[in-house]
matplotlib code that plots the C-alpha trace (Angstrom):
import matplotlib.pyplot as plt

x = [0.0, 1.1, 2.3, -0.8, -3.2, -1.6, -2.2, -5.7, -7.0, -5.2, -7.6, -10.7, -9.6, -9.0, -12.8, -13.5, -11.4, -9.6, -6.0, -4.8, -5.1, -3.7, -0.8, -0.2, -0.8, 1.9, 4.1, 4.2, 4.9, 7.8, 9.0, 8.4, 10.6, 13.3, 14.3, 15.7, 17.8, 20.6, 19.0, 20.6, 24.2, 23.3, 21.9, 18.1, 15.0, 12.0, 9.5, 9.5, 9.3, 5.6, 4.9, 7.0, 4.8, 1.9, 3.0, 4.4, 0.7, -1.2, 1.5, 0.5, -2.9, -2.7, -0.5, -3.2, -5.6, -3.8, -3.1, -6.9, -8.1, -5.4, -6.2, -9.6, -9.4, -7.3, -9.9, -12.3, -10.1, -9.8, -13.2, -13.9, -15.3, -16.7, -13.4, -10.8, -6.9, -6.6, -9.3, -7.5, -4.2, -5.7, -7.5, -3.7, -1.7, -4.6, -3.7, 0.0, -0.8, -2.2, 0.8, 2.4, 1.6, 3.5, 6.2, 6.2, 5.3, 8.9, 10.5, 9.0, 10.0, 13.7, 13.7, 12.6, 15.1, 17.9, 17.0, 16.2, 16.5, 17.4, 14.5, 12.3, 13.6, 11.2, 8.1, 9.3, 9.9, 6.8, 4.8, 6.0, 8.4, 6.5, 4.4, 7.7, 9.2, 6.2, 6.7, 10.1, 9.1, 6.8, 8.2, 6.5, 4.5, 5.3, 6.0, 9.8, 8.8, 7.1, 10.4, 12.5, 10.3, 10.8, 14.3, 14.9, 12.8, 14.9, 17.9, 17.0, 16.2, 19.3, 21.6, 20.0, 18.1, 19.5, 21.2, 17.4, 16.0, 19.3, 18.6, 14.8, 15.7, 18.4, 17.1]
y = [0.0, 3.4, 6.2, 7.9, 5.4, 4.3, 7.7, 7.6, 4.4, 5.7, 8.8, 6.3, 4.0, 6.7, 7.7, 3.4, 3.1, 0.4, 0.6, -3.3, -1.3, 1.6, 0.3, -2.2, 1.0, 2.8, 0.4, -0.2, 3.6, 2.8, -0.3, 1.9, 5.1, 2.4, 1.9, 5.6, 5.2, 6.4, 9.6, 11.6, 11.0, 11.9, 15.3, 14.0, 13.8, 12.1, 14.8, 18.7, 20.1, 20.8, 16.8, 16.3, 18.6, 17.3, 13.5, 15.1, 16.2, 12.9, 11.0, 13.5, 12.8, 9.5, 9.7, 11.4, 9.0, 5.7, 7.7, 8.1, 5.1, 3.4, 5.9, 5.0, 1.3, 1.1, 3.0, 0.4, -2.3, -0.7, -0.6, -3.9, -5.9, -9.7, -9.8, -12.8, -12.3, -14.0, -11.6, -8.6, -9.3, -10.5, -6.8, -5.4, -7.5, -5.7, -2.2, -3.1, -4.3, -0.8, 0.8, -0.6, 2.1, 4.6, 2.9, 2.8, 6.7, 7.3, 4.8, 7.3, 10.0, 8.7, 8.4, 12.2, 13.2, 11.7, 12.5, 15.8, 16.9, 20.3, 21.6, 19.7, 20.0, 23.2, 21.4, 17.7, 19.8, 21.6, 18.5, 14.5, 15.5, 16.7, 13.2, 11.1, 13.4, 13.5, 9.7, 10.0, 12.5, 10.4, 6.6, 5.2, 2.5, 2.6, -0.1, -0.6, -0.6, 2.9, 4.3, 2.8, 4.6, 7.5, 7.6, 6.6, 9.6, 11.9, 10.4, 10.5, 14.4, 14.9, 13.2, 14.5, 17.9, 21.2, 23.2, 24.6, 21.0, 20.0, 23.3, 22.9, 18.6, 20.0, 23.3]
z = [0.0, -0.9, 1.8, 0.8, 1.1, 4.8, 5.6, 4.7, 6.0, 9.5, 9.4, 8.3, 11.4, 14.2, 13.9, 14.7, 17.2, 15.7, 16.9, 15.8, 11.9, 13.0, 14.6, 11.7, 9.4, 11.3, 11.4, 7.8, 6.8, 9.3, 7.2, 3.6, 5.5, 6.4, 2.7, 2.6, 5.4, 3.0, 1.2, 3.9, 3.1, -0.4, 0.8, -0.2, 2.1, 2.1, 2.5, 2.2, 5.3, 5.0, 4.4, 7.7, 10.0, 8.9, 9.5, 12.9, 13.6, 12.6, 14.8, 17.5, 17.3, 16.8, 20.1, 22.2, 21.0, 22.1, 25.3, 25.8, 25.5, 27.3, 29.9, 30.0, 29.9, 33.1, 34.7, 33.6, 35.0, 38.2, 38.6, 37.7, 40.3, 39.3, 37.6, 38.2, 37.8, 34.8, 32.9, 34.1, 32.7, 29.8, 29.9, 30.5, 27.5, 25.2, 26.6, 25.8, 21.9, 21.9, 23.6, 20.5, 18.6, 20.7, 19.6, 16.2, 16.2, 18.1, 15.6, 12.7, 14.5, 15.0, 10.9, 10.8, 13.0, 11.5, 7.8, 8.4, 12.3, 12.0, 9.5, 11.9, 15.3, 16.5, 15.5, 17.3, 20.3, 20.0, 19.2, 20.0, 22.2, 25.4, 25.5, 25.7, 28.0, 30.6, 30.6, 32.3, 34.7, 36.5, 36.0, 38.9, 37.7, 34.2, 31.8, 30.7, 27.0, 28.0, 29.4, 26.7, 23.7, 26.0, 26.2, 22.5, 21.3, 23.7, 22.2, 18.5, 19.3, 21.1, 18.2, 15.2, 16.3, 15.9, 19.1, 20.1, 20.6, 22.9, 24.6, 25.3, 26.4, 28.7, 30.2]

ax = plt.figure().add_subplot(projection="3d")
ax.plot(x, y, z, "-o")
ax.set_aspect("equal")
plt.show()
């Protein structure tokens, strides 16, 4: 499936809900972006700059969403009461599958950064960055695939963003 057509039948599953196809979505456009690993050493990129911040901003909100409902389904399981042990982790591996997602979006954003950080830096820091940060302030009781996404995006900005994005990470 083309680039565009991932990035249409993402938008057509966030209004369903259905975050298996959007996970699998984004981690195809992942797979695709890997192929142009090299385009930086030959002074090429991907996308103009434009065609960056707008993938930036459907990560984003694709973000917020996963953090949402993730959000709201532990709430659920909290309050679950004629609920055995088994059921609830069951109801917990399905919130991970989910968390999946979050991954995926930093492993994009890890391919931005290093084919063309600097254009992009003020926008990451602006946008995906603060998510993945807030993760790290509060680690109590997070995942370690959670704080590992979250350190990897840090590091990706760090590496590959301009002297700005280093500033705002370590101010």
């Amino acid at each position: 499936m083309s680039y565009m057509k991932l990035m249409d039948e993402i938008e057509k599953r966030k209004k369903r809900l259905e975050f298996d196809m959007i996970n699998q979505n984004i981690k195809e456009i992942f797979k695709q972006l890997k192929l142009f690993y090299g385009f930086k050493a030959k002074g090429m990129t991907v996308f103009t700059v434009e065609d960056a911040k707008t993938l930036i901003n459907r990560l984003k909100e694709i973000h917020d969403l996963i953090k949402a409902n993730n959000s709201e389904m532990k709430e659920k399981i909290k309050t679950m009461k004629n609920i055995d042990e088994e059921e609830k982790e069951y109801l917990w591996e399905d919130i991970e599958k989910v968390d999946k997602g979050i991954h995926h979006i930093m492993e994009i954003n890890g391919f931005l950064m290093n084919n063309m950080g600097p254009t992009i830096s003020a926008h990451v820091g602006a946008t995906l960055l603060p998510p993945y940060a807030q993760v790290l302030l509060q680690i109590n009781g997070k995942k370690d695939y959670e704080l590992i996404d979250s350190v990897c995006m840090i590091c990706d900005c760090m590496e590959h963003g301009d002297d700005a994005l280093f500033g705002q990470i370590c101010g």
